[in-house]
C-alpha positions as CSV (number, residue, x, y, z in Angstrom):
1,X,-33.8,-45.4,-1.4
2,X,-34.3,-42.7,1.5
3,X,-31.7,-43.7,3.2
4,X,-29.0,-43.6,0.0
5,X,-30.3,-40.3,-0.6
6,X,-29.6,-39.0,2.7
7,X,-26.2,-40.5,2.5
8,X,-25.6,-38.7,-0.7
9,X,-26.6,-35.3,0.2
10,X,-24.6,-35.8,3.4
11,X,-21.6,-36.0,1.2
12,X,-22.6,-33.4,-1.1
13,X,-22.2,-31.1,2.1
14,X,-19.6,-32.7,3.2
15,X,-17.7,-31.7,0.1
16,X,-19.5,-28.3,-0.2
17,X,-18.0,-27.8,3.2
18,X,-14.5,-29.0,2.3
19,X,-14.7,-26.8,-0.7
20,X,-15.2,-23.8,0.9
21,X,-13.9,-23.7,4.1
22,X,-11.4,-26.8,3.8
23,X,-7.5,-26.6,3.6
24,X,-6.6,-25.3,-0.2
25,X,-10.3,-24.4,-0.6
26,X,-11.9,-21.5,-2.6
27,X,-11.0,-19.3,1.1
28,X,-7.2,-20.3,0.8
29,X,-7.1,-19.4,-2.6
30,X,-8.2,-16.0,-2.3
31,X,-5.9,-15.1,0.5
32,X,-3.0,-16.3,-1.9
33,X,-4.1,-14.0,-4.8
34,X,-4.5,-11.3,-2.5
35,X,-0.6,-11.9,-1.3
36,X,0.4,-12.3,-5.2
37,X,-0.9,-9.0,-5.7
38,X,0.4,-7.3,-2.9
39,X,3.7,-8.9,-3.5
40,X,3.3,-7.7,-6.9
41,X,3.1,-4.3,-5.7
42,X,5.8,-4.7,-3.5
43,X,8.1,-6.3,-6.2
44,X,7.4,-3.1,-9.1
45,X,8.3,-0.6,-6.1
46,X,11.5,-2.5,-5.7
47,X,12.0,-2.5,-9.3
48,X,11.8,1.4,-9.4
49,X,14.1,2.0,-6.4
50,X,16.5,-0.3,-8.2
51,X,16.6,1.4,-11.3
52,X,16.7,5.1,-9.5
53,X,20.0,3.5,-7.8
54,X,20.9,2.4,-11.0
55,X,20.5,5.7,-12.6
56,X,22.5,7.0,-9.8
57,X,25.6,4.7,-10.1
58,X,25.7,5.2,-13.8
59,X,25.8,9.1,-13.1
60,X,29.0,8.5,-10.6
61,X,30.7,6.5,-13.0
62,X,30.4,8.5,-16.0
63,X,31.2,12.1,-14.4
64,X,32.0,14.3,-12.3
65,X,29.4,16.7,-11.7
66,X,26.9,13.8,-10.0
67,X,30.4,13.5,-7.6
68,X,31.3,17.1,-6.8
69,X,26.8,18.2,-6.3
70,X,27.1,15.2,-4.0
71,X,30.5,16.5,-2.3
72,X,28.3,20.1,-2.0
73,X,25.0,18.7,-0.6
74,X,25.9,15.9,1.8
75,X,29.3,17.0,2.8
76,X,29.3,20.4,2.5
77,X,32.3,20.8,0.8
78,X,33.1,23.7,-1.0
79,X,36.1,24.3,-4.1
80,X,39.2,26.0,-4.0
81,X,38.7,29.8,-4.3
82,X,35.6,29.5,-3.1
83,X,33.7,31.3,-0.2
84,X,30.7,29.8,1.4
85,X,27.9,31.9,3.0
86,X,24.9,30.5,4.9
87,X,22.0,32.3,5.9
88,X,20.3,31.5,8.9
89,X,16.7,32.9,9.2
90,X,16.4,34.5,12.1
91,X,13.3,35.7,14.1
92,X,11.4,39.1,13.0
93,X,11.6,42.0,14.2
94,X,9.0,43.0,16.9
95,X,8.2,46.8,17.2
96,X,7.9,47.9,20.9
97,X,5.2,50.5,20.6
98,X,5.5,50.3,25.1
């Protein structure tokens, strides 16, 4: 009776062991949530770049204003007629009280 005991409580921990630290145990399944979720994350910040570009195209195919501020900021184009001024900050005056 000792002895089937023994052999049963071996497997107990034998399958304790298996189902904690085993291949598809309770460790492996909470490294995969933790990659679901961070995938999740990374998936909804995908989804909101997406729809910004989406945003965007639909701006530069309905009009030309989204066309002609992007002509102005990235080009630096400038319309007929037109004259274009740019500061440039320059350094400050120092007093020479020598």
């Amino acid at each position: 009776m000792r002895v089937l005991l023994a052999i049963l409580l071996a497997v107990l921990v034998a399958l304790q062991l298996k189902l904690w630290f085993g291949e598809g145990g309770y460790r492996d399944v909470q490294r995969l949530a933790q990659r679901v979720e961070e995938q999740a994350r990374e998936n909804e910040a995908l989804a909101l770049r997406n729809r910004e570009l989406q945003a965007e195209v639909e701006d530069l195919r309905q009009g030309l204003d989204a066309i002609e501020e992007r002509a102005r900021s990235e080009l630096g184009l400038i319309k007929e007629n037109e004259e274009f001024y740019q500061v440039v900050p320059g350094q400050e005056r120092r007093e020479n009280n020598e």
